[in-house]
Steps between C-alpha positions, in 0.01 A plus 500: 500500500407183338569182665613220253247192549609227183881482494698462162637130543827377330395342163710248221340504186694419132557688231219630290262533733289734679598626893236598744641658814235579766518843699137586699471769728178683682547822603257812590499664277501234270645731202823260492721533232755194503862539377693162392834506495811268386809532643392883661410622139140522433388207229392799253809623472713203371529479159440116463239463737222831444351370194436154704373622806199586615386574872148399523219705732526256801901562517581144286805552286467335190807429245410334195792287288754465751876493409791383782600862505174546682599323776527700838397642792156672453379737785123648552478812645057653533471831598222745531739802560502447893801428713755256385347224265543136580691263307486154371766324310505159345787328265404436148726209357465402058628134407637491189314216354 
């Protein structure tokens, strides 16, 4: 299963801009897929957040035009279909400005 080697870290940014959350994993086979999710609920699948988000190849979450609503608890989870992924989670906090 992968093993998770650049952990998310908790991140305070203000309102209006951009969010990268880092999530890098190796693995054999390296066909890792990585899930992000907010609050247990995958980022694609809340309405104000899946036409901001975009998980980059290397695992990075990136959320463009933050609003305070974004603010959370964002977890990582690679997998490459074997065993029980790992997961990462960091706390994403918005300042209104």
């Amino acid at each position: 299963p992968p093993v998770i080697i650049v952990l998310p870290e908790n991140t305070t940014l203000n309102m209006s801009q951009n969010a990268l959350l880092q999530c890098q994993a190796v693995a054999d086979p390296p066909n890792m897929t990585y899930v992000w999710q907010k609050g247990g609920e995958n980022v694609h699948h809340i309405e104000s957040l899946k036409s901001r988000v975009r998980i980059q190849v290397d695992g990075t979450l990136h959320i463009s035009g933050l609003v305070p609503e974004d603010s959370g608890n964002y977890t990582c989870n690679p997998t490459n279909g074997l065993l029980t992924p790992p997961t990462a989670w960091a706390i994403l906090t918005v300042m209104r400005t």
